[in-house]
LUMPA-620634 format. One line per 10 residues: number of its first residue (from 1); their letters; for each residue x, y, z of C-alpha. Coordinates in nm, 4 decimals. Layout:
N
NUM) a) X Y Z | ...
//
This chain:
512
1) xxxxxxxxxx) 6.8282 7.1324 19.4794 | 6.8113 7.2619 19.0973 | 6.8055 7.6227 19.3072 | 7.1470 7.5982 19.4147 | 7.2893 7.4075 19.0827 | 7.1508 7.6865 18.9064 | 7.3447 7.9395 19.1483 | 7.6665 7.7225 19.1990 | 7.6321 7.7485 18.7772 | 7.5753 8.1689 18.7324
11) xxxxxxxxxx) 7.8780 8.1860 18.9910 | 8.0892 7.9706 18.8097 | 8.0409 8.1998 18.5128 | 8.0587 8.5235 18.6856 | 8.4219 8.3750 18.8133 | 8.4902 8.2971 18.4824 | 8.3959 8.6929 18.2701 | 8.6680 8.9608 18.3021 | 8.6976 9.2054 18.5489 | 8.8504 9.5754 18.5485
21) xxxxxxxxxx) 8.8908 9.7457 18.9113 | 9.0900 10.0737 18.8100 | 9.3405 10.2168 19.0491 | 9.2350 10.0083 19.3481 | 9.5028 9.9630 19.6311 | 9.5840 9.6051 19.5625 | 9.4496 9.4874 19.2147 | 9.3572 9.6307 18.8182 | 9.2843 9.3285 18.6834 | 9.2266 9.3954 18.3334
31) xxxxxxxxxx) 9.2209 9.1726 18.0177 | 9.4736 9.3293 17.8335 | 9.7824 9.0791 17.8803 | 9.9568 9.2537 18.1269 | 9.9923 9.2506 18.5122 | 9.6604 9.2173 18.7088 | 9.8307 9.3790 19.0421 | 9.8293 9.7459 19.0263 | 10.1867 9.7055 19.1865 | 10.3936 9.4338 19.0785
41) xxxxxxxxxx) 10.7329 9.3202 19.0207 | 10.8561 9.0055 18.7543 | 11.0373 8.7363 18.9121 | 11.3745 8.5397 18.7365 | 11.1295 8.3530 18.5222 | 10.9373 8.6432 18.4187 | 10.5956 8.5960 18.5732 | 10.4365 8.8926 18.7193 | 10.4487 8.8817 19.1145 | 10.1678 9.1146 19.3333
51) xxxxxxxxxx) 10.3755 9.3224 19.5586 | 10.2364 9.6034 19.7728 | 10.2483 9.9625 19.7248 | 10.5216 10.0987 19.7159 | 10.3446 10.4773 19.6608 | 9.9871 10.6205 19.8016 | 9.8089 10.8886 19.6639 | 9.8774 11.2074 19.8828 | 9.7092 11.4642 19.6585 | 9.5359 11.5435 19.3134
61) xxxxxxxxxx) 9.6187 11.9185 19.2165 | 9.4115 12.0737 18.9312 | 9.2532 12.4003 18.8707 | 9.0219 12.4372 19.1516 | 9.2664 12.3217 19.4455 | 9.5700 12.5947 19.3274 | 9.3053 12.8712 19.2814 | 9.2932 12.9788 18.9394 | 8.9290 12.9794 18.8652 | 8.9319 13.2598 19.1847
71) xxxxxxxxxx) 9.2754 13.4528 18.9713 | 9.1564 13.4415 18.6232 | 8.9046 13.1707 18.5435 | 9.1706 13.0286 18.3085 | 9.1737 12.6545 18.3892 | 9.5082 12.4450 18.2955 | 9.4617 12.3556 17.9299 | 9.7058 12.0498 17.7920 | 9.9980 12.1308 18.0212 | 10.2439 11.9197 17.8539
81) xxxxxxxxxx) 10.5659 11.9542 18.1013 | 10.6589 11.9163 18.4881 | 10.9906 12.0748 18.6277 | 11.1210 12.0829 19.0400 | 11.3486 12.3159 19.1702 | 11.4001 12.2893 19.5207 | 11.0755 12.3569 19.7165 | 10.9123 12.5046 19.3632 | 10.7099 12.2965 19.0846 | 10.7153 12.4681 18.7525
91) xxxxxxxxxx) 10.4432 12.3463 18.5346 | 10.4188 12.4717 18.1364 | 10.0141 12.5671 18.1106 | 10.0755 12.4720 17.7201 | 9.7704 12.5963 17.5541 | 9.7476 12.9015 17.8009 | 10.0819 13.0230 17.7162 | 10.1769 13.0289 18.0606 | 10.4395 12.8888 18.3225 | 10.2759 12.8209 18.6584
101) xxxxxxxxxx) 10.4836 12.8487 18.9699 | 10.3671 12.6474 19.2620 | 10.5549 12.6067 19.6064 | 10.4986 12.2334 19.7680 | 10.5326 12.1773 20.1547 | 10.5273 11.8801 20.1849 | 10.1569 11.8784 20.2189 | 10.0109 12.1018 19.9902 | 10.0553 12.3507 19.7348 | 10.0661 12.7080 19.6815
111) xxxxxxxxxx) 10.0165 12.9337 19.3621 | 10.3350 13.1623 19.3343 | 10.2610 13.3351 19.0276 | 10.1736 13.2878 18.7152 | 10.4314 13.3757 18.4332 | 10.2764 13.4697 18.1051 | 10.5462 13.6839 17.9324 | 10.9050 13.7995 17.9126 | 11.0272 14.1727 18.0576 | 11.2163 14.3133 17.7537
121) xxxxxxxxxx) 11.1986 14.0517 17.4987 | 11.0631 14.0743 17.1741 | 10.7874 13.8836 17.1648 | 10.6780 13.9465 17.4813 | 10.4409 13.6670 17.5732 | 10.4775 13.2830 17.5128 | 10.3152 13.0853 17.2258 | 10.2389 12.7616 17.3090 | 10.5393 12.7078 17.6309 | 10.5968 12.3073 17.5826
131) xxxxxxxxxx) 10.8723 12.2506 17.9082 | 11.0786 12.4234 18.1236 | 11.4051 12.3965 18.2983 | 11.5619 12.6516 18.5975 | 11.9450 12.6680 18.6811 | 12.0991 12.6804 18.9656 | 12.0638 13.0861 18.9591 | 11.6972 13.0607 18.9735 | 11.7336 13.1632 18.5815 | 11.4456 13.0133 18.3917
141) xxxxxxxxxx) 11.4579 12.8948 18.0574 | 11.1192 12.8240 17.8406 | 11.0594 12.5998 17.5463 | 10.8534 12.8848 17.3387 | 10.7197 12.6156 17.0661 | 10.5601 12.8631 16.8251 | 10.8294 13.1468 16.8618 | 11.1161 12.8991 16.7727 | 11.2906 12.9999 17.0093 | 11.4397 12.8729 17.3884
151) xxxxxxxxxx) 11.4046 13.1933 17.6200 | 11.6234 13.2908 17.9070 | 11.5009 13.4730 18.1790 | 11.6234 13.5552 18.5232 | 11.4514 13.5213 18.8730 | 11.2550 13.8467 18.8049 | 11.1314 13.7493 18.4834 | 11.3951 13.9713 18.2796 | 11.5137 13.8829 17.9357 | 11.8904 13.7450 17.9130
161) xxxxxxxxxx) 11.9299 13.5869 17.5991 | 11.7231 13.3460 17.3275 | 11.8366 13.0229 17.2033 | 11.7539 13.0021 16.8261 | 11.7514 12.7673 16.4836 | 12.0821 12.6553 16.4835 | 12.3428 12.7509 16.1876 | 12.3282 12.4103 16.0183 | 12.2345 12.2671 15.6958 | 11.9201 12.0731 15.8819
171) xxxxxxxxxx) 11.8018 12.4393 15.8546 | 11.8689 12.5662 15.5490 | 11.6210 12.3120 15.3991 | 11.3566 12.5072 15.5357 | 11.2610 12.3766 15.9008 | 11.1582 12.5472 16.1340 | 11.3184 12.5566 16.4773 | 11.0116 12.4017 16.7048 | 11.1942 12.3552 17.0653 | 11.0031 12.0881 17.2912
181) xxxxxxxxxx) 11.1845 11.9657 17.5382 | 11.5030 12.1388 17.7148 | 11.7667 12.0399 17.9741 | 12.0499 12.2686 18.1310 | 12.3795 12.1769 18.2571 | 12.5322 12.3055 18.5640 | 12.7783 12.4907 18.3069 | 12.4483 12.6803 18.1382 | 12.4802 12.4491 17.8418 | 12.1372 12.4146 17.6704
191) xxxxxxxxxx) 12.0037 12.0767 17.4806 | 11.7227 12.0680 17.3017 | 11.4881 11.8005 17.1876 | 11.3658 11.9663 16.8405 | 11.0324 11.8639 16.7062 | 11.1353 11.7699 16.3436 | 11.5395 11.6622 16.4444 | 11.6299 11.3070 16.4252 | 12.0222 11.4060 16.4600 | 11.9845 11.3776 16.8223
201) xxxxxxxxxx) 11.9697 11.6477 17.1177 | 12.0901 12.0227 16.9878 | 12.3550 12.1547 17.2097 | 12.4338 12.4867 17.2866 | 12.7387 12.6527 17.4767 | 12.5968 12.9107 17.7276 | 12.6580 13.1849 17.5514 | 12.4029 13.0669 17.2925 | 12.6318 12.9477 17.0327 | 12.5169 12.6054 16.8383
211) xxxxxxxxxx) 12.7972 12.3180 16.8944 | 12.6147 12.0257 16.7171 | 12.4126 11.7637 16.8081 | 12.4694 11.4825 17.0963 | 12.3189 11.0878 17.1587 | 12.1996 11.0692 16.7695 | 11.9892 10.7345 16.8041 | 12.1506 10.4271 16.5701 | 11.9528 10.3794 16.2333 | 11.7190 10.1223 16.2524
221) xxxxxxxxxx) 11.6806 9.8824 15.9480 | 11.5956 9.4967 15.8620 | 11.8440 9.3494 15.6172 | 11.5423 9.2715 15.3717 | 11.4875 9.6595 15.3471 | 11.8750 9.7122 15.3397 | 11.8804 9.4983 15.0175 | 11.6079 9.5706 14.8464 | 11.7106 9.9824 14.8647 | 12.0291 9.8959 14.8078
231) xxxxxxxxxx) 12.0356 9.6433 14.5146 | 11.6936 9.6574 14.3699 | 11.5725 10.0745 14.3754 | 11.7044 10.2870 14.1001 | 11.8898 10.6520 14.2030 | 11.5575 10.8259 14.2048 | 11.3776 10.5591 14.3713 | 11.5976 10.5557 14.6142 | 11.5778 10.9540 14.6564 | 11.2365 10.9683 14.6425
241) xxxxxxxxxx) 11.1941 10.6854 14.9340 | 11.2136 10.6857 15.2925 | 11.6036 10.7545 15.3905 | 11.6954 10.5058 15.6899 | 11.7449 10.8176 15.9504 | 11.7918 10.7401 16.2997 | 11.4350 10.8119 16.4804 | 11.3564 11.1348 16.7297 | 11.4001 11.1099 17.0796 | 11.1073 11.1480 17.3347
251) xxxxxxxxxx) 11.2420 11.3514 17.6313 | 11.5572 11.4147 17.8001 | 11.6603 11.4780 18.2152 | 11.9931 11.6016 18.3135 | 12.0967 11.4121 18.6706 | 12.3407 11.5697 18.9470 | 12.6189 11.4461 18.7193 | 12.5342 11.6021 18.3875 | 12.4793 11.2867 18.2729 | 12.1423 11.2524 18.0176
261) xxxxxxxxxx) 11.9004 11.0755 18.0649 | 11.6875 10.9917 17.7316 | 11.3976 10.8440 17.6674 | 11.3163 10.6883 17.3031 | 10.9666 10.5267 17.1790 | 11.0020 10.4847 16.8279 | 11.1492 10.1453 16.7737 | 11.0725 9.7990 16.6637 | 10.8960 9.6161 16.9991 | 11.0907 9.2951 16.8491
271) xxxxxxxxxx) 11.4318 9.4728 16.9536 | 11.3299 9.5246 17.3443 | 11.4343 9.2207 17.4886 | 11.7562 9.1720 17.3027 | 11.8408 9.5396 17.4054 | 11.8618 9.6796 17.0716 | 11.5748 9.9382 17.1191 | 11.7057 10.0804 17.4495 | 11.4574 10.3298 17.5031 | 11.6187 10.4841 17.8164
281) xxxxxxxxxx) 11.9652 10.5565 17.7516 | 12.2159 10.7182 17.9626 | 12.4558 10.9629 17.7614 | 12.7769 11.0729 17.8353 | 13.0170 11.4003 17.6933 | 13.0589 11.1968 17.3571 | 12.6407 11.1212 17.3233 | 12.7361 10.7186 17.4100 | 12.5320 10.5439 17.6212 | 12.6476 10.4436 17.9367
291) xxxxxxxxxx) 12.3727 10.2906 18.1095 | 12.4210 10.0193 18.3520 | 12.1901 9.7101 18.2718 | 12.2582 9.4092 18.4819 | 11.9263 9.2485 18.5019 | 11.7601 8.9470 18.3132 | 11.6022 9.2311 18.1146 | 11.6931 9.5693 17.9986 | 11.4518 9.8715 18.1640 | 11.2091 9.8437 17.9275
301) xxxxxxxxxx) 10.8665 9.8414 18.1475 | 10.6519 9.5586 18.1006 | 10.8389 9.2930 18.0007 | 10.5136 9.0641 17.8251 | 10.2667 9.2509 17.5800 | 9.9821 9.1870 17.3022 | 10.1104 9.2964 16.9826 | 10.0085 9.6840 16.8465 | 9.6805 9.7130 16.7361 | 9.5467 9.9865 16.9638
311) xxxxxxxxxx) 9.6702 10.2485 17.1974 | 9.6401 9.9990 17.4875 | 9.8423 9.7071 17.3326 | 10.1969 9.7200 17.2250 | 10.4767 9.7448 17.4348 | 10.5751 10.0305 17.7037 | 10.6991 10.3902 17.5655 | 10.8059 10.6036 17.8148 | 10.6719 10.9768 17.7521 | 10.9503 11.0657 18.0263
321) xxxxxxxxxx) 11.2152 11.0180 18.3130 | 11.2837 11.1336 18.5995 | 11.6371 11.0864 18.8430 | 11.6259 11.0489 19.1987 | 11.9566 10.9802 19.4765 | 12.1721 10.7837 19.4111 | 12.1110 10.6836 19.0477 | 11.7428 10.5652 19.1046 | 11.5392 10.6331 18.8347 | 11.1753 10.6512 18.7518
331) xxxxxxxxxx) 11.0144 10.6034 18.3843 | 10.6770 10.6919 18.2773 | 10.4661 10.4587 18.0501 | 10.2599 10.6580 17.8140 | 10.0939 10.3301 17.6484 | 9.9038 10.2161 18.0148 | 9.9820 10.4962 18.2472 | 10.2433 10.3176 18.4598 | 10.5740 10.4238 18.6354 | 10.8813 10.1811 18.6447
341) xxxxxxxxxx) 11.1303 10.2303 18.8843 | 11.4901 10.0889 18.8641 | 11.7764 10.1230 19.0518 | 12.1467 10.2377 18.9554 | 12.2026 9.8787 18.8151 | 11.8820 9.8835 18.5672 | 11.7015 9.6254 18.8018 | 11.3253 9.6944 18.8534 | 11.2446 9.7651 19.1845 | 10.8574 9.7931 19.1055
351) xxxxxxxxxx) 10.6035 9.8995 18.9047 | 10.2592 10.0206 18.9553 | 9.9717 10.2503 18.7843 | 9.7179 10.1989 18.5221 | 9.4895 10.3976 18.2825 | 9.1294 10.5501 18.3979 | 8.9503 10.8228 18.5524 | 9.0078 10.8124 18.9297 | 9.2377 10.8465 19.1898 | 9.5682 10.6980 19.1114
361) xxxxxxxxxx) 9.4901 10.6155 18.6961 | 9.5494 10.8375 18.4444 | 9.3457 10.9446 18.0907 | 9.7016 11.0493 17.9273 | 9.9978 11.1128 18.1549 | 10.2497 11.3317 17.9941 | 10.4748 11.3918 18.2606 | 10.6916 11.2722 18.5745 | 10.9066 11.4954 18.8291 | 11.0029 11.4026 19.1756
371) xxxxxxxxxx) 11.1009 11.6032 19.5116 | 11.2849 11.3785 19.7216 | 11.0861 11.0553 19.6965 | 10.7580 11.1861 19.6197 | 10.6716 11.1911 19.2612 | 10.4207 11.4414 19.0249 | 10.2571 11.3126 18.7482 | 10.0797 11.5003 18.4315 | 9.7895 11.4289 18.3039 | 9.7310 11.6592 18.0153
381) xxxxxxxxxx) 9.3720 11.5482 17.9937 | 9.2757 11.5288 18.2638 | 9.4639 11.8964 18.3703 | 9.6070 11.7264 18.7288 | 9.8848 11.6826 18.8785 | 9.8690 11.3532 19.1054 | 10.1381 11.3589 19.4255 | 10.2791 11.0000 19.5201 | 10.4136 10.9365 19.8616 | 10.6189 10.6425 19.9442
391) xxxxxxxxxx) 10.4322 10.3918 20.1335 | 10.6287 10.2299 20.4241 | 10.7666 9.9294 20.2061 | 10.8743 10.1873 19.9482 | 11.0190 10.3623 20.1523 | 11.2251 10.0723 20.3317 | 11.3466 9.9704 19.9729 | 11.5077 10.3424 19.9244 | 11.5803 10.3275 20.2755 | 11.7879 9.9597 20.2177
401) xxxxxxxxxx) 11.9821 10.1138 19.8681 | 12.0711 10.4403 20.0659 | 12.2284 10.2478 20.3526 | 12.4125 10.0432 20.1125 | 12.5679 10.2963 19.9652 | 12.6460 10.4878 20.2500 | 12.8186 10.1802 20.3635 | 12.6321 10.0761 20.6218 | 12.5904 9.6968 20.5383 | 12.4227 9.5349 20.8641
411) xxxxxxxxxx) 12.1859 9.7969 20.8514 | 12.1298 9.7785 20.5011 | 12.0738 9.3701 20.5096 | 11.8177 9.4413 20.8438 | 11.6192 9.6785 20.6219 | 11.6126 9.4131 20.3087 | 11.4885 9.1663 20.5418 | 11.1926 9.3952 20.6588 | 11.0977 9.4122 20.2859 | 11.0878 9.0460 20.2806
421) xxxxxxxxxx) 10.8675 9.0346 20.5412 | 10.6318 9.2545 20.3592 | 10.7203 9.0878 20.0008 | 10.8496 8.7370 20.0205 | 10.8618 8.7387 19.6591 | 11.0737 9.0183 19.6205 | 11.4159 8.8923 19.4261 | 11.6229 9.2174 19.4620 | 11.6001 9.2042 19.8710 | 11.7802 8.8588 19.8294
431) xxxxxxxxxx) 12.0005 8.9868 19.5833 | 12.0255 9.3106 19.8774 | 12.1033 9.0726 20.1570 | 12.3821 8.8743 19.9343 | 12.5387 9.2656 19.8472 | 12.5605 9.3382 20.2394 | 12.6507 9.0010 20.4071 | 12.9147 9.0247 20.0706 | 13.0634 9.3222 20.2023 | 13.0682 9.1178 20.5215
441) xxxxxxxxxx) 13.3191 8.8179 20.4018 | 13.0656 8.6418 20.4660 | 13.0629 8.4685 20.1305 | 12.8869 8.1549 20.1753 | 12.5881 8.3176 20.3539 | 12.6003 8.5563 19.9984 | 12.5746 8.2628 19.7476 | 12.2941 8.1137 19.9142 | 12.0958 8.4440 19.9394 | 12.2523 8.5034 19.5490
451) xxxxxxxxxx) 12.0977 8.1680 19.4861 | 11.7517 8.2395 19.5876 | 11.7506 8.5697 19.3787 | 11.9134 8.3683 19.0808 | 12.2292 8.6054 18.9907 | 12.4440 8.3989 18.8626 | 12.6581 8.7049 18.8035 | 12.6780 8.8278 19.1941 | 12.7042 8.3992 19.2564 | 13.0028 8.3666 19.0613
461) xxxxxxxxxx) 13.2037 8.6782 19.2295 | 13.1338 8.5527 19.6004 | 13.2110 8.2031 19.5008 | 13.5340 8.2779 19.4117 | 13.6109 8.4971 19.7279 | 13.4855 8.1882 19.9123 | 13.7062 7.9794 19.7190 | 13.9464 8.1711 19.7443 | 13.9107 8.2154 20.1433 | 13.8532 7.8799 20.2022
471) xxxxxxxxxx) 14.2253 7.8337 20.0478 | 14.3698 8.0803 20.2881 | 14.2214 7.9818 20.5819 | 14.3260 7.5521 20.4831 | 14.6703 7.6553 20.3634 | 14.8428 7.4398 20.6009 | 14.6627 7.1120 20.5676 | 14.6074 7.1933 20.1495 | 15.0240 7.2064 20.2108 | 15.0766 6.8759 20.4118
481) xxxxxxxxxx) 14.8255 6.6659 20.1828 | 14.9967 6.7828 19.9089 | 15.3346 6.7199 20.0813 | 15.1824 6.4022 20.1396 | 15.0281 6.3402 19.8094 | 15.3978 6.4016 19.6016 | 15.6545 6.2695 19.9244 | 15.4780 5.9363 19.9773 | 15.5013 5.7770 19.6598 | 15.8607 5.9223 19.6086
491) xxxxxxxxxx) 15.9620 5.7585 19.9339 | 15.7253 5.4115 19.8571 | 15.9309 5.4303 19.5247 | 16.3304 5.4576 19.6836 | 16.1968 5.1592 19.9378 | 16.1044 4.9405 19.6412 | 16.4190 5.0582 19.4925 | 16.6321 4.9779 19.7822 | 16.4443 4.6270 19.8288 | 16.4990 4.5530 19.4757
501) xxxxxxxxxx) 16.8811 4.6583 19.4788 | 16.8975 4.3973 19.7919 | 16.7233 4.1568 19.6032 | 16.9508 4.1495 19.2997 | 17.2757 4.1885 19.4909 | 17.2050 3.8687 19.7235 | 17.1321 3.7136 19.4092 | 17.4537 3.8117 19.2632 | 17.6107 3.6613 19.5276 | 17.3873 3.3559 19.5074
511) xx) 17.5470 3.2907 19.1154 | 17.9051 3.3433 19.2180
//
């Protein structure tokens, strides 16, 4: 008997001591005050929700698989930059001074070439390569970090043009032009994420000439500081201190309609929820930001955290974006190695990943691209490149937006129901249903789906088509009541009238 108390007792405390299970295929449960799911979603009250996969692991690509301990023995070294074009996935060997060209399947992947200098440029060869972009033209353009310079090659690896320090005063105090992260318009406009700019992205026209800067972030400053600098610091003291300059962007992606796509992680974690942070930003011509957020929350990844105090507290930064169809986007989390993925609205459709050492986790990703639905992912670590395949429920959720879209609004509310068979818990395939049956007329069937997914916004818009249907289709009867409502006391009142007139003529006649 004091046998099995004693075991009933060590399992009790075994139930009770933390456990970590990196990168398994339904749980990560880690002590940190996140999520314990590896995938999850947050419901309308914020709680994290376990949902299933929406990715898989298809592949791990490093060294060994792509061959290049058989070409030169040179392993990857800190790549710090992913780019897709087409069929082809450009990745910047950073600390090799090298572009690698790899051509993806589907299945697996195939060295191309390697690209380790310039034909007729001056220098030659790349010093320290930190991203990458290619143009519609197959022309590829290099971040060259340590030449200060953005090179432009075409297809054949000939020198076009260079993209240098820009003629502005930023300059003339001495900096030096470090390019590290590039984007190219469908008009051969170049922007620029400098190393040491915090005016924003530098722009240039496609014939290399500097046109100023685009998307400067908004200073960022407590009142306290405000005062004290302004009121309270003499002229020197106030030289000699910390200006209030709006804070360096992260990375940048360019989507099918030249709109940018930023990414910011230097900001106050007290401004996430009340969306004054906005570290992804959409940017327009003008550098305003134009992205849609109709959720509870702005995208900002996790929505709970533990205060900073290591690199594994603090809220989500995302290291970098990537845009797929139809406005769906995908953020990566440098802080705990997890992707976000939100649709054209800024509601999460899920979130999964975590930091470790096997399949599926990640030491430091640096990095996200996709081709089609499947997604790449950096590590500059660990020198991989992990491939992500939709599962079948992820799939059905692009699946359910695409139909949407496309206007197909039975099929799209069929497929949202198949996710809630798979995810019961899932608020945006109510919200999906209540968008299709909308498009339907059927209103009252969309409030109560609205309801459930508690959008009051969505609620409001079919309850007044309802109301307002409901009118059209009672017209007649909402005619005769009132009819009713305004002819019956008017006609109660001239009988009274007429009675009363009776009355007081007969007595009238009565007195005479």
């Amino acid at each position: 008997m004091k046998g099995m108390i004693r075991a009933i007792a060590i399992l009790c405390l075994l139930a009770l001591l933390p456990v970590t299970v990196l990168a398994d295929d339904s749980y990560s449960m880690k002590q940190d005050g996140f999520s314990t799911s590896y995938s999850y979603i947050y419901d309308y009250w914020g709680d994290v929700q376990e949902a299933p996969n929406p990715y898989r692991v298809s592949t791990v690509i490093d060294s060994m698989t792509i061959g290049l301990d058989k070409l030169d023995g040179k392993r990857m070294s800190r790549p710090q930059s992913l780019f897709v074009h087409e069929k082809d996935l450009y990745v910047a060997d950073t600390f090799n001074n090298r572009i690698l060209q790899l051509r993806y399947d589907g299945v697996e992947f195939e060295l191309i070439r390697v690209i380790s200098e310039v034909k007729g440029a001056e220098p030659a060869t790349f010093n320290n390569p930190y991203d990458i972009a290619v143009d519609a033209d197959e022309n590829i353009y290099v971040a060259d970090y340590f030449n200060y310079r953005v090179v432009m090659m075409d297809k054949d690896l000939n020198f076009i043009k260079a993209f240098t320090k820009p003629t502005d005063s930023t300059y003339d105090q001495g900096l030096d032009f470090l390019p590290k992260k590039i984007a190219v318009d469908v008009a051969g406009r170049v922007y620029v994420l400098g190393a040491n700019i915090n005016k924003g992205f530098i722009k240039y026209e496609a014939d290399t000439t500097f046109t100023g800067y685009i998307g400067a972030n908004q200073v960022s400053v407590n009142m306290a500081q405000y005062i004290w600098k302004r009121y309270f610091q003499t002229k020197e003291q106030r030289a000699a201190s910390q200006s209030f300059a709006p804070t360096e962007y992260e990375n940048l992606y360019i989507d099918d309609e030249g709109f940018i796509y930023a990414t910011n992680t230097i900001f106050s974690e007290y401004d996430l929820k009340w969306d004054k942070a906005k570290p992804i930003r959409r940017l327009n011509s003008l550098g305003g930001d134009i992205l849609i957020k109709n959720d509870r929350y702005p995208p900002i990844g996790d929505i709970w955290w533990i205060e900073e105090g290591t690199q594994y507290l603090g809220p989500t930064r995302f290291t970098d974006i990537t845009v797929l169809k139809n406005d769906l986007y995908v953020a990566l989390d440098r802080t705990r190695g997890r992707l976000f993925g939100y649709d054209n609205q800024g509601v999460l459709l899920w979130a999964f990943g975590t930091r470790g050492n096997v399949e599926g986790a990640f030491t430091s990703a640096i990095s996200v691209e996709h081709m089609g639905y499947d997604l790449f992912v950096l590590d500059q670590v660990e020198n991989s490149i992990t491939v992500f395949t939709p599962t079948e429920y992820g799939q059905m959720i692009y699946d359910a937006n695409e139909t949407y879209l496309n206007g197909e609004y039975d099929r799209s509310a069929d497929i949202w129901r198949d996710v809630m068979r798979m995810n019961a818990n899932y608020p945006l395939a109510f919200r999906g249903i209540g968008r299709a049956i909308l498009r339907q007329d059927d209103f009252e069937g969309a409030m109560r789906y609205f309801e459930m997914a508690h959008d009051q916004e969505s609620y409001g818009r079919a309850f007044k088509l309802y109301r307002k249907q409901w009118i059209e289709k009672n017209i007649l009867w909402i005619v005769l009541i009132l009819a009713v409502i305004l002819i019956v006391p008017l006609v109660i009142g001239r009988v009274k009238r007429a009675k009363w007139e009776v009355i007081m003529h007969e007595q009238s006649k009565v007195r005479q």
